[in-house]
C-alpha positions in Angstrom: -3.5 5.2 7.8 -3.9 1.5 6.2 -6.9 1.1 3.2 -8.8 -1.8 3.7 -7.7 -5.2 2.6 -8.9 -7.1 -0.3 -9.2 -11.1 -0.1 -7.1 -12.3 -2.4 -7.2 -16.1 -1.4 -7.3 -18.2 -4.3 -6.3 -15.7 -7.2 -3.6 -16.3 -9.8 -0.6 -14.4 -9.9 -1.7 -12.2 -12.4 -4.6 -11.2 -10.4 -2.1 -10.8 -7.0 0.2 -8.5 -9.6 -2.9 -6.0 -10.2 -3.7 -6.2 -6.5 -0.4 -4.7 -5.6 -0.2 -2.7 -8.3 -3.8 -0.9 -7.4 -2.6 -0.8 -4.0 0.9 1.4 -5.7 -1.3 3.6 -7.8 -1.2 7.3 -6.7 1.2 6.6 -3.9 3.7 9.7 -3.1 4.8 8.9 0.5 4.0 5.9 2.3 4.8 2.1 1.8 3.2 -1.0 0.4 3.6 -4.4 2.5 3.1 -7.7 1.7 2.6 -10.7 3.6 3.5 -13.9 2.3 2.1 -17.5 4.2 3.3 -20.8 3.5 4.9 -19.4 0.0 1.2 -17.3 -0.7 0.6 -14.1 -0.5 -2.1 -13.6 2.6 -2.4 -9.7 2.5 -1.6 -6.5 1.1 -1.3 -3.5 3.3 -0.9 0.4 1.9 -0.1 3.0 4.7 0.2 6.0 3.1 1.5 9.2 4.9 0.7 13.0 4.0 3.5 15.6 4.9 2.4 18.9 5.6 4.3 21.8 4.4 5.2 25.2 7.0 4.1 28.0 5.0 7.7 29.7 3.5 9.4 32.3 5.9 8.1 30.6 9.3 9.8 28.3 11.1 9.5 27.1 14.3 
């Protein structure tokens, strides 16, 4: 599952930190990737995974 991406063309660094920092915010399981271009950051993708829990005393 990937969120959509922001544009981030022409932003400061500042502005790229809070973009990857949104993009960590509430993360449990999953990664954050980022794409770099001729020495600039082009995109920031968050895939996020959910693991699902067997109930206890069931297993497969």
């Amino acid at each position: 599952m990937s969120a959509p991406l922001r544009s981030i063309e022409g932003q400061d660094e500042a502005g790229i930190l809070r973009e990857i920092h949104s993009a960590l915010q509430g993360l449990r399981f999953g990664s954050v990737e980022i794409t770099v271009h001729n020495g600039q950051v082009v995109q920031i993708e968050r895939k996020e995974k959910f693991r699902l829990q067997q109930p206890h005393g069931k297993q497969s």
